[in-house]
N, C-alpha and C positions, 0 to 999 in steps of 0.2 A: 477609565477614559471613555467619554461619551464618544460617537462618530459621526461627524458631520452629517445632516440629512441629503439624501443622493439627489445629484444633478439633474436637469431633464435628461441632459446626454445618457444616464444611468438607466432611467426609465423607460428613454426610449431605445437601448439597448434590451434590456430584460424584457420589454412587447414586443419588438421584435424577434426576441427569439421564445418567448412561448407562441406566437405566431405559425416558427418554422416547424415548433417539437409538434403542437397542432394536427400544422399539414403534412408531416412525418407519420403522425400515427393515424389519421384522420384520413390520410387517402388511400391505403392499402387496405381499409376497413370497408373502404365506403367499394373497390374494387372485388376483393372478395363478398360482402353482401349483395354486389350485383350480378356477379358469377353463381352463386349459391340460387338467387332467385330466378337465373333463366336457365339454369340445370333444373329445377324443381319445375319450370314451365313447361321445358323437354318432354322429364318423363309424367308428367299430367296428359302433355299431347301422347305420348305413344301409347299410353292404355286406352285414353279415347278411342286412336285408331284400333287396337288391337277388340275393343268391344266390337266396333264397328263390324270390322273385319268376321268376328266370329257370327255376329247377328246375320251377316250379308250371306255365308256358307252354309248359316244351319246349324253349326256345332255349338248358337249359344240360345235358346228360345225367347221369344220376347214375349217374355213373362217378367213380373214383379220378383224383385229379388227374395221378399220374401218367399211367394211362391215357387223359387226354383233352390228352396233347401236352406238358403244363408250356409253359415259353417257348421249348423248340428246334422246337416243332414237332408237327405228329400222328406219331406212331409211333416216337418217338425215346426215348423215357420221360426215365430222368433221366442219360444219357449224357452230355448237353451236345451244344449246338451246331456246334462242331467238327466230333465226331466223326460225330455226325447226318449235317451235306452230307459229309465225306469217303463216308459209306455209300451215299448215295443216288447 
């Protein structure tokens, strides 16, 4: 048995409700991605301050990152690790 092709009434039941499932799933995303992007704003701002802060006391030199070690080390610049303790 064939079945009658649907109504507008059908149609426009079934847009209406991918509409709602939509903005069901569509706003609690769009809520958390904007929560997510002003906590990352957050802690963007508090390192900033915290550089500051350290520059302002003395405890950070204003020198070039390379120049104050990066992670291998003082005096290594951006060689790497490696090859840093091979020299030393």
């Amino acid at each position: 048995m064939r079945r009658p092709p649907p109504t507008r009434a059908q149609k426009f039941d079934e847009f209406a409700r991918s509409i709602v499932t939509f903005a069901v799933v569509g706003v609690p995303a769009a809520l958390v991605n904007s929560g997510l992007k002003y906590m990352q704003k957050q802690i963007e701002l508090a390192f900033q301050v915290r550089g500051v802060r350290a520059r302002a006391t003395g405890r950070l030199a204003a020198k070039p990152w390379k120049q104050q070690g990066g992670l291998a080390g003082p005096g290594c610049g951006m060689r790497g690790v490696a090859a840093c303790r091979a020299a030393r």
